[in-house]
N, C-alpha and C positions, 0 to 999 in steps of 0.2 A: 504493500500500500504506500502511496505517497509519504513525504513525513508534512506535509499541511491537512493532510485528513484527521479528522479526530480521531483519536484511541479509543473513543468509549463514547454510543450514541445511544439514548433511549430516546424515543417517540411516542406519549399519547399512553405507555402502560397501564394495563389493570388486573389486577390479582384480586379476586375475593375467596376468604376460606368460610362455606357456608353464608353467614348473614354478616360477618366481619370482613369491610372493604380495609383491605393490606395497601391496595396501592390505587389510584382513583386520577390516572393520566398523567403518573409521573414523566418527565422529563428532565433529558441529562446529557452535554454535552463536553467531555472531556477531552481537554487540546495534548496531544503526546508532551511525555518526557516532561509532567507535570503533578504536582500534588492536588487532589480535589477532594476537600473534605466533605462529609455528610452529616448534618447535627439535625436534628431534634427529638422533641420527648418520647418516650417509652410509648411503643406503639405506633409512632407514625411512617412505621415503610422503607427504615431505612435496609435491615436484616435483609427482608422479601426482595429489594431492590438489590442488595447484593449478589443475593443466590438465584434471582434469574438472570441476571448480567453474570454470572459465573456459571449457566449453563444447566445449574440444580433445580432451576425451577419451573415449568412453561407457564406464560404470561396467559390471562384470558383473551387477551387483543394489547393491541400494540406494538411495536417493533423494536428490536434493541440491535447491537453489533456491537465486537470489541474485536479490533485491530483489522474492521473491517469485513470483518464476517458474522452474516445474522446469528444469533445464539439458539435457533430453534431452525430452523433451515438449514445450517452450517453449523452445528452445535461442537462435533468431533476437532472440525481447523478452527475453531472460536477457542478450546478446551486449551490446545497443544500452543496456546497463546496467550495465556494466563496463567497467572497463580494467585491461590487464595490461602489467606490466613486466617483462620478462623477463632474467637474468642478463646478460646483453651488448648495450651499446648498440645497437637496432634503428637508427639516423640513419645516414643517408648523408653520411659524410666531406666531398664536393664539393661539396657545395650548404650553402648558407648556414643558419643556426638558424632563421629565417622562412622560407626553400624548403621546408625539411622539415616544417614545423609546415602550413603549406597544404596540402603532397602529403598529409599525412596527413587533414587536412579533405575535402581532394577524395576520397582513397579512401574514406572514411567519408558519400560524397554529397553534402557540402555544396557549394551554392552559390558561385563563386568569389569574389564578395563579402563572404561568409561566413568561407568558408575565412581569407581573409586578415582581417577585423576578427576572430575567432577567435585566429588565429593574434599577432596584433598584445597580443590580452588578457590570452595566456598567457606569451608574452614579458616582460613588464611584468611580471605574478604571480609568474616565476620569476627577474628582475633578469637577464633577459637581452638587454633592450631595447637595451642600448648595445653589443651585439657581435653582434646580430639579422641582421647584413649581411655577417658574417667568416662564410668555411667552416669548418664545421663540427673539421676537419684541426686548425686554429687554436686550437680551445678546451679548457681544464685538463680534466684527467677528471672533479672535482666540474662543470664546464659542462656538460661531455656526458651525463651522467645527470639532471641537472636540466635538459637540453632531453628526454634521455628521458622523465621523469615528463611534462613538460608533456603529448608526444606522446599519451600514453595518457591526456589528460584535455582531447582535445578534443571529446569529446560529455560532459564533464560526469560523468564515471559516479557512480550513485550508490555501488562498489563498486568500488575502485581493489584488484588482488593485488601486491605488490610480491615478486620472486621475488630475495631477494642482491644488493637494489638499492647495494650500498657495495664489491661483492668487488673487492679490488683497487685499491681507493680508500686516497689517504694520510691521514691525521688529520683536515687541513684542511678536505677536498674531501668527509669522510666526515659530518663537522660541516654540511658546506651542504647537504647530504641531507637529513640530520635535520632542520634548522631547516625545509624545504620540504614534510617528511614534517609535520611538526607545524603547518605554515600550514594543508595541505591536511585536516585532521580539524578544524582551530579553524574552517573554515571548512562543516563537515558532512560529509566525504565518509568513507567506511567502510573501511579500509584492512587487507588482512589480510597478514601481513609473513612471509616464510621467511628466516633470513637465519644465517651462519654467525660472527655474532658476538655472544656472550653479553649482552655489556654493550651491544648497539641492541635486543634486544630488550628491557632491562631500563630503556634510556634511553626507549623510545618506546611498548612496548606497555602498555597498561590492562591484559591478560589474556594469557596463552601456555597453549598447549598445547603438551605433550611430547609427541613420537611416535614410539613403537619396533614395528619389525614391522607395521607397515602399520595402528595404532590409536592411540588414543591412551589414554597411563596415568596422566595427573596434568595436570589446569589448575585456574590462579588466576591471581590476582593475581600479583606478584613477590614483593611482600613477604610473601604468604599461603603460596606454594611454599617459602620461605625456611624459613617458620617450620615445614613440616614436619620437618626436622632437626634440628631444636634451635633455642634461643635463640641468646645470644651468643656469641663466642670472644672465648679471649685469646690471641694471637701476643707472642710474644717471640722475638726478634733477639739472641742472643746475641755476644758480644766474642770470647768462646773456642770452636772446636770441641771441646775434651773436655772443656768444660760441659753439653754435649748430653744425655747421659746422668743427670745431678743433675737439672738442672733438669727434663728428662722427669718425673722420679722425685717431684719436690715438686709438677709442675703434675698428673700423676695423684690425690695425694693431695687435694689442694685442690678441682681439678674433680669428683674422684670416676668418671673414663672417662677411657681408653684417651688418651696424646695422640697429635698424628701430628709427624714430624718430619723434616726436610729439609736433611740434612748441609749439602748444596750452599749455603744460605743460611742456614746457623745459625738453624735458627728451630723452634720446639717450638710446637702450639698446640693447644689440645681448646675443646671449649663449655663452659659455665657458665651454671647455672641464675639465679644471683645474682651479677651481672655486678662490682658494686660492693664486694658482701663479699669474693670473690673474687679483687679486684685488691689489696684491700687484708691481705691475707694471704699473696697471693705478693711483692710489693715486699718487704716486710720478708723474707720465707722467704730471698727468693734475696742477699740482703745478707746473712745469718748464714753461707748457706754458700760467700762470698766471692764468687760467681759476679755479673760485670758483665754487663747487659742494654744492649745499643745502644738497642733499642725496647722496650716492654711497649703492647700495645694494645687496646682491646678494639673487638671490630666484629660486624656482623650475617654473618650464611653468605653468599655469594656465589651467582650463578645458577650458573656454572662447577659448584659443593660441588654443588647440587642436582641440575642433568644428571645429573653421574656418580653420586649417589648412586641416582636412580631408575632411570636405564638400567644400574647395571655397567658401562660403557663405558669402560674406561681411555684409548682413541683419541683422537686429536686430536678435535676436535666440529668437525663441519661439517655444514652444511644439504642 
């Protein structure tokens, strides 16, 4: 295929299980050798959108393609073009990081030969050359999912799905993901991400779509989604809880909208058109009317602001 064709097209799909519509004319257009994240709440399509763009699922109507070939027409050259990762380590515990990377060349046909300089190249790619020979049992949970990626990129796909590849990962382990997620695109491969934490998709993806009720209602950039909300905010961190109230009172006037405020953390903040006039008219405001600020800050909206502001979703966010 071209490299200006998409890697990854959906048109118009629809999935329903029984009386539960999964997916309700999603669409999805992914540009090669790019990061495309998938966010919304629990239930809205994003799972079902993976696993019939990975081939697991037939759509009820609608068309999809990855790397140019329909995924139900062409299901077999769509397969041998992808790989998918799926929420929970596929590896077998008992066998070593190189056992598993072969078993997986050999189920995918290759040559024993094969299998194993394959397996020997992904090892090394993922810095897992020197624990290649330890079971599987043996290795941190950032290991075990960076032997998963490997696993689903032993033919190379040109279309890697990452489904929640970090849930349940600590900080550290969640960081050596991403540092792997981002070898694997510097190095061309198409990666389209579901994941139930705001800030990887905001760390890794180029583009996100939102998707509630089985469609999708808003993509861009991050910083493009961002900006639908407004510009910037000012947060202020208050000293006193029954400063809460004043300061509300001065930062509406100044902003000009509504603030929001958060007992729990002493903290008042609304957006601001003119970031800088702004700031420098509440410092002095909230000095006249005695009131001590820990912090005054100003920042951009958050992915977190934008979710909830496009779905309504007051819920935890999960993928």
């Amino acid at each position: 295929m071209s490299s200006v064709e998409p890697a990854v097209v959906a048109e118009n799909l629809r999935k329903r299980y029984g009386e539960t519509v999964a997916l309700d004319g999603f669409d999805l257009t992914v540009a090669p050798g790019a990061v495309h994240g998938l966010l919304g709440p629990n239930g809205a399509g994003k799972t079902t959108a993976v696993r019939v763009l990975a081939t697991l699922l037939r759509p009820d109507s609608g068309r999809a393609s990855v790397a140019g070939f329909d995924v139900v027409a062409h299901a077999e050259q769509a397969r041998y073009r992808l790989g998918l990762v799926g929420q929970h380590a596929a590896v077998d515990e008992m066998l070593s990081g190189r056992q598993n990377l072969e078993l997986f060349g050999r189920l995918y046909h290759l040559r024993p030969s094969a299998a194993r300089a394959r397996a020997g190249e992904l090892l090394e790619r993922f810095r897992l050359a020197d624990t290649g020979s330890k079971p599987v049992k043996q290795y941190s949970g950032g290991m075990r999912r960076r032997l998963d990626l490997a696993a689903g990129l032993i033919l190379s796909p040109y279309v890697l799905f990452l489904d929640e590849p970090t849930t349940g990962l600590d900080p550290r382990a969640r960081n050596e993901v991403w540092a792997a997620v981002r070898e694997l695109t510097a190095a061309g491969t198409t990666v389209v991400l579901t994941t139930q934490y705001l800030e990887e998709a905001d760390q890794l993806a180029g583009r996100i779509s939102v998707i509630d009720h089985g469609r999708v209602i808003a993509e861009g950039a991050p910083e493009e989604l961002k900006r639908r909300i407004g510009a910037d905010r000012i947060d202020v961190v208050l000293h006193r809880d029954a400063d809460l109230p004043t300061a509300a009172a001065l930062l509406a006037d100044i902003a000009g909208a509504q603030p929001e405020s958060d007992p729990d953390r002493r903290l008042v903040s609304a957006p601001v058109r003119d970031r800088m006039a702004a700031l420098s008219r509440l410092v002095p405001a909230l000095s006249s009317a005695g009131i001590t600020a820990e912090d005054v800050a100003l920042r951009r909206p958050t992915l977190d602001e934008v979710f909830l502001h496009l779905t309504g979703d007051q819920q935890e966010v999960v993928a």
